[in-house]
N, C-alpha and C positions, 0 to 999 in steps of 0.2 A: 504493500500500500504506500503511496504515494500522500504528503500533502499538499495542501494548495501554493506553499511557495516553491516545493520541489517541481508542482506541474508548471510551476509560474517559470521558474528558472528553465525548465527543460524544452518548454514552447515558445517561449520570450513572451506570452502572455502575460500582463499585468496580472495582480490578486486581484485589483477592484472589479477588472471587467471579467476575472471567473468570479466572481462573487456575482458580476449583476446577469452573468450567462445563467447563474444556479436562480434566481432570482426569479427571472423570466419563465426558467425550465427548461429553457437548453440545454443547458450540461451538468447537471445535476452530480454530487458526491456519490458513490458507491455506498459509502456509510458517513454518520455523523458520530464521536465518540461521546463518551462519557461526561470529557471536559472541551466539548463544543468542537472540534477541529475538525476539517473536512476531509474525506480521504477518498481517494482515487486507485482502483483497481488498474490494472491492464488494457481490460474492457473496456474501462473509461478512457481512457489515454488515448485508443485507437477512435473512439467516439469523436473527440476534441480532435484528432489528425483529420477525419470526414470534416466537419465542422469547419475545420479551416481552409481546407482545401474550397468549399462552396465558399467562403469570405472575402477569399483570394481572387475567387468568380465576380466579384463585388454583387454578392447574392443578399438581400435583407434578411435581416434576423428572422423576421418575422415568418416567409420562406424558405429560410435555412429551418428553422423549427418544424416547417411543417412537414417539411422532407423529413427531418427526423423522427418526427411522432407517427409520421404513416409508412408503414411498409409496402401499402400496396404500391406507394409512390416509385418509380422507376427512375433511381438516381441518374443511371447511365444516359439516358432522354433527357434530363434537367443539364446534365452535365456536355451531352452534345449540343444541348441547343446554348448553352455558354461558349462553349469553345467557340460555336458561330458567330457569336457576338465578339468575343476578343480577337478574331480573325479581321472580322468588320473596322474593327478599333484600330488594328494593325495597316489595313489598306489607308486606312487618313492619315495614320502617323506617316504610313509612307508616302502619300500625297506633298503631307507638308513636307517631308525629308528633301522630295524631289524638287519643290517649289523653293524651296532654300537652297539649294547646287544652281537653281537657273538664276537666280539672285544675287549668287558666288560669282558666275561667271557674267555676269552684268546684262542677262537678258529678260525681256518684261516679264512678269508671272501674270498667269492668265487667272485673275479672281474670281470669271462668271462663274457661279454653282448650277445653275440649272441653264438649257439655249433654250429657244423660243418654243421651240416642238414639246420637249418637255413642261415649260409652261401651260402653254394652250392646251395641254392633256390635264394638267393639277388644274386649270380652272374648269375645264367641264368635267372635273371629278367633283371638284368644289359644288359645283353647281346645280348636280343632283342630287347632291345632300342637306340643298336650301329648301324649304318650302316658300311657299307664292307673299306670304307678306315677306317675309326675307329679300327677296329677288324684287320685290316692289321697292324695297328701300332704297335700293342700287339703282335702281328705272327713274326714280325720280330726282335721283343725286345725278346721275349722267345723263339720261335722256335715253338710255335702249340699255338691254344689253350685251348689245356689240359693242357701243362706246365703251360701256365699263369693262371690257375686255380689253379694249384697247388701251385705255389710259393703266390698267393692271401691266400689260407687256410693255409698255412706254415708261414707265416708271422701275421698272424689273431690274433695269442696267446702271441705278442710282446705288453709290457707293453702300450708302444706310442698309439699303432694300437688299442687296448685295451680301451684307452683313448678320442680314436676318437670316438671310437664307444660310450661312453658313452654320449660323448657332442652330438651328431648325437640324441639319444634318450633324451636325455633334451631340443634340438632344436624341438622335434615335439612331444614331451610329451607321446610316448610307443614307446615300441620295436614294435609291430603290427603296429603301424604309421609309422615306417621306411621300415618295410618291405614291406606295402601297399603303398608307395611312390615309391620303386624297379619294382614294377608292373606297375604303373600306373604312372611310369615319360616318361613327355612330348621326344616325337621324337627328333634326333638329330638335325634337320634342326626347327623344334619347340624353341628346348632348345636354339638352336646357335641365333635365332633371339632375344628370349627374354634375352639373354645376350648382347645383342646390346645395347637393349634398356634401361639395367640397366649401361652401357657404357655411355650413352647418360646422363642418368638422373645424374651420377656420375660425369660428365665434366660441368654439365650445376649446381651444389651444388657448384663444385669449382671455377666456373666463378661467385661465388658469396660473394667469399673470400673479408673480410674485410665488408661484410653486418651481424648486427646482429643474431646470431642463431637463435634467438627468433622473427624475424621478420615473419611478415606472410608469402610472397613471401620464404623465404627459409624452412618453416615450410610444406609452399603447396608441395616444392618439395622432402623433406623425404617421407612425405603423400604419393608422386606419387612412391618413391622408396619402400614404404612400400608395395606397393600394386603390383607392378611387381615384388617384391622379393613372395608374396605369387606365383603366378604363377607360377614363375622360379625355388622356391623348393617344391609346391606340398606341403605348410603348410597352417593353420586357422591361424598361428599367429609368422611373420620372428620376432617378437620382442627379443627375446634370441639370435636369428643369428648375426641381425644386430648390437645391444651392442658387444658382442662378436668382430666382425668385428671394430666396430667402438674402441674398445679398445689397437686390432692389431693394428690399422693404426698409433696408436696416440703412441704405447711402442715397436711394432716392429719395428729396423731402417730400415731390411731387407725391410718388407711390407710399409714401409711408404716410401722408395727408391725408389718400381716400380710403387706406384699410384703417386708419384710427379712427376717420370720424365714421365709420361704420359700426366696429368692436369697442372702442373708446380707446383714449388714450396711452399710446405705451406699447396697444396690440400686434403693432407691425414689427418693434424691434423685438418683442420676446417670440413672435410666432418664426421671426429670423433666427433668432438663436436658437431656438428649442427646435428647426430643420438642421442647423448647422450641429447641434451637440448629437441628433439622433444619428445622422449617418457617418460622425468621428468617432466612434466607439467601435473600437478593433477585436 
């Protein structure tokens, strides 16, 4: 048997975060003794090796758990369908690699993410999954909707718009993953509920203001945010959106103005922290 600072030292594991993994239910002791101390079998050890290995996937606790408590779950399918994704991860890194040597050697770098053909495909993707007063908003802001099509691909090659698009394809790890979400995003009456719900779970983080980020009760309900954000954008992993997000609320005064005056004062910088503490716990 093993204790927790033997497994701490053996894993490079902190004590606090097996303390908050036994907490959750993660990775639970084999036994607890007489006078409190935690102990770890073999069994367990190889558990914690699993464990890490899906962390390393930048897999959520919350998923990582559930893989663990179900057997009928088939890790090896959890775990090809990661390697896909780090692959995905790998082609960008090696985008920009190449886009730095063209750089090196003093020639333009091409920054468009998406050409026209690909456009014109996201907006009649987009455009199927509007209902008729949606589509009327656009009609009467441009005059048709070929115009607002137009003024969409006319603005496309703006550095800003340009910029979005890149964070869009780092938020879901390929251009084919953005464009496969254009198709396949949820109905508008779908979408409008699950933004409800992220409404909900966002007033109910800031009714929590002045409770440690790191408590489990505030930890449960990122967990819950994290998982209705996959939903609501049609990703395997909001982790880059919600940082992202979570960085806006706490540096834009702008964005940090319309989620206070909605949850009250304060809301924006602790719903920032309390996303930034949930996904830095190793």
């Amino acid at each position: 048997m093993k204790t927790v600072k033997e497994v701490s030292e053996l894993t490079g594991i902190s004590v606090r975060t097996l303390h908050y993994y036994d907490e959750i239910g993660l990775f639970k002791p084999t036994e607890v003794n007489e006078a409190g101390y935690r102990l770890y079998d073999d069994k367990a050890i190889d558990k914690l090796g699993q464990i890490l290995v899906f962390k390393e996937l930048d897999l959520p606790l919350a998923d990582i758990k559930l893989i663990m408590d179900n057997p009928d779950l088939d890790s090896s399918k959890v775990l090809a369908k990661q390697r896909k994704m780090l692959c995905l991860k790998k082609q960008r890194i090696e985008r920009i690699i190449a886009g730095i040597d063209e750089m090196l050697k003093g020639d333009n770098m091409d920054f468009t993410v998406f050409d026209e053909t690909e456009l014109q495909t996201m907006f009649k993707d987009m455009l199927e999954n509007m209902n008729d007063s949606q589509k009327q908003i656009f009609i009467e802001r441009y005059g048709s909707i070929d115009e607002w099509e137009k003024h969409v691909l006319d603005s496309a090659s703006d550095e800003k718009t340009q910029k979005n698009f890149s964070k869009m394809v780092e938020w879901y790890g390929s251009k084919d993953a953005v464009k496969d979400t254009m198709k396949s995003a949820p109905k508008s009456e779908i979408f409008s509920s699950y933004q409800k719900r992220i409404g909900d779970i966002q007033k109910r983080i800031a009714d929590m203001r002045g409770t440690d980020v790191n408590s489990f009760d505030v930890r449960k309900l990122i967990g819950e945010y994290d998982f209705v954000a996959k939903q609501l954008y049609q990703m395997d992993d909001p982790k880059a959106l919600l940082l992202d997000l979570a960085k806006g609320y706490q540096e834009n005064a702008e964005l940090a103005q319309g989620i206070d005056s909605v949850y009250g004062d304060g809301a924006a910088k602790y719903i920032g922290e309390a996303v930034e503490a949930f996904y830095a716990v190793k």
